[in-house]
N, C-alpha and C positions, 0 to 999 in steps of 0.2 A: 581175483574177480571183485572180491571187496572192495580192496584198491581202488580200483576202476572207477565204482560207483560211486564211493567216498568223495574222488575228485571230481566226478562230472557236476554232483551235486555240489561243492564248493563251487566249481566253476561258475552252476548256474546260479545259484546264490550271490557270487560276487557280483556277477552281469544285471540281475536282477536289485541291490543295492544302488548300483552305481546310475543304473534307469532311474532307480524313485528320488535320488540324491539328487542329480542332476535336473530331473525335469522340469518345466516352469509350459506353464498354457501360454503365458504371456512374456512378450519380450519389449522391453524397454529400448529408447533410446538416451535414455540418459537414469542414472538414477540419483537417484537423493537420501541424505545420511537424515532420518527424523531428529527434529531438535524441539529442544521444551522451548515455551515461550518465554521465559528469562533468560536462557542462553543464544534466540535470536534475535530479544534486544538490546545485550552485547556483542553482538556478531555483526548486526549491521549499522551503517551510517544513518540510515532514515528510519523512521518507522511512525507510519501515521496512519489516519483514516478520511479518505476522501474522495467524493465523483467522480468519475471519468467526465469532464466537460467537453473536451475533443481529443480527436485520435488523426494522427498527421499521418502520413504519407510513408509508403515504403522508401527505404533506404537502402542501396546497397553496399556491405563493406567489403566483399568481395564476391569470388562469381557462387559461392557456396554457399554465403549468409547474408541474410537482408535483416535491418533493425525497423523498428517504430519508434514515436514519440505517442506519448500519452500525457496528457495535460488535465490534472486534478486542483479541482477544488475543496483544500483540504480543510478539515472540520474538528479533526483532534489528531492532535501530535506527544509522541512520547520520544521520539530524540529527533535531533538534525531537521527541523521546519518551524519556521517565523513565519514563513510568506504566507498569501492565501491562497497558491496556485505555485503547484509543482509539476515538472516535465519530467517523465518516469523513462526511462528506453527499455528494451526487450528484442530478443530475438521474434524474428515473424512469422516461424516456421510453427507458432503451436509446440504441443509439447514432442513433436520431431526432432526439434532442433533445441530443446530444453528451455524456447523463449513460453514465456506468456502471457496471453491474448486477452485484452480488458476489455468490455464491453459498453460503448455508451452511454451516460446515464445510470448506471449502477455505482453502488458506493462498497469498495473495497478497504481491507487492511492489508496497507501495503509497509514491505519490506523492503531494503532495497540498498545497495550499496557503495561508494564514491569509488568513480575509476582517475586514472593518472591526469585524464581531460576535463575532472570535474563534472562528470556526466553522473547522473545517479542513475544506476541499472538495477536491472531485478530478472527472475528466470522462475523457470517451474520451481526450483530447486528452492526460491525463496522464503515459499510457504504465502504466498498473496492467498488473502482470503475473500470473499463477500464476505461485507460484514452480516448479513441475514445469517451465515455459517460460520462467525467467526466468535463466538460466545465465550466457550471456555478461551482463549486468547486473549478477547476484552476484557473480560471479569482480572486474569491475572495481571494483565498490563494496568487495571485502575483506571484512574478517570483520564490522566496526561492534561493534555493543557489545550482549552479551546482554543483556535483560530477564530477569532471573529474579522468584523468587517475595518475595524482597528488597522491602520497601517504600521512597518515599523518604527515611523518617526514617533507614535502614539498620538498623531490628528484623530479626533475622534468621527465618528462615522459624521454626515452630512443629515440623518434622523435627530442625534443630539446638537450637531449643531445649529439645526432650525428650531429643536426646544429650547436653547441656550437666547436665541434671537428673539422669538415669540416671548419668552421672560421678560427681555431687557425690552423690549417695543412696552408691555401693559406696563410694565412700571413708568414707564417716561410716559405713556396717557394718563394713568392716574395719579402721576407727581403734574403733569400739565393739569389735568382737570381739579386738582385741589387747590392748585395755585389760585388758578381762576376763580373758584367758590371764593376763596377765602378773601378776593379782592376787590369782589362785587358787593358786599358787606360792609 
């Protein structure tokens, strides 16, 4: 009778283990290995901080998955961007489909990776942040390196060089108009 009782209570024991082991409220489609922020900016090909200035069109790569483009104007970079506007892809299913969905006008830190096509991807899994939420990231990543309005030939913006112009104009008035004093004399 002992017996008996001994194992019904293992039994329920076990059953009641393997319940609490097991159970999750929430189930995923996809999950993600957490990484520090130095080991995702050796992990991936890009990493920067920039607008969402437009968002293209769905795409389909087949009848299961559809991609986007995301088109950023970036503002600081810590590896893989010179340009001042980078085209981001993702899956467009939301975090269903482990893509992720960038919003207009808002300024992220983005992650994101070189595929065989030269396409830079990125996914829930990449840790994209707003930057409004992305502080401790910032702070360990450093300042990186501004994008400004600089091209990469180094032509300076079209602001310096209208003050480069305006210079050289007053001098060539005030080398004419001293000329002139000096000849009237």
């Amino acid at each position: 009778m002992i017996k008996r009782i001994l194992s019904i209570i293992l039994i329920i024991s076990l059953v009641l283990i393997q319940l609490t082991t097991f159970y999750s409220s929430k189930a995923y489609a996809c999950s993600c290995a957490f990484l520090e922020t130095k080991e995702k900016l050796e992990l991936y090909s890009v990493v920067f901080e920039g607008t969402v200035i437009e968002i293209g069109e769905t795409k389909s790569l087949s009848p299961y998955s559809q991609v986007r483009e995301y088109t950023f104007a970036v503002e600081r970079a810590w590896k893989g961007v010179k340009d001042k506007e980078v085209i981001i892809t993702s899956l467009d299913g939301g975090s269903n489909s482990c893509g992720y969905q960038f919003s207009k006008d808002r300024t992220y830190l983005v992650y994101a990776s070189l595929d065989k096509d030269d396409t830079l991807l990125t996914s829930l899994c990449s840790n994209n942040l707003l930057s409004s939420e992305a502080g401790e990231d910032l702070k360990q990543l450093g300042t990186g390196q501004l994008i400004n309005s600089n091209n990469e030939e180094g032509i300076p913006s079209s602001g310096i060089l209208y003050s480069i112009f305006s210079l050289i104009l007053i001098s060539i008035i005030v080398a004419v108009w001293r000329i002139r004093t000096r000849t009237r004399k």
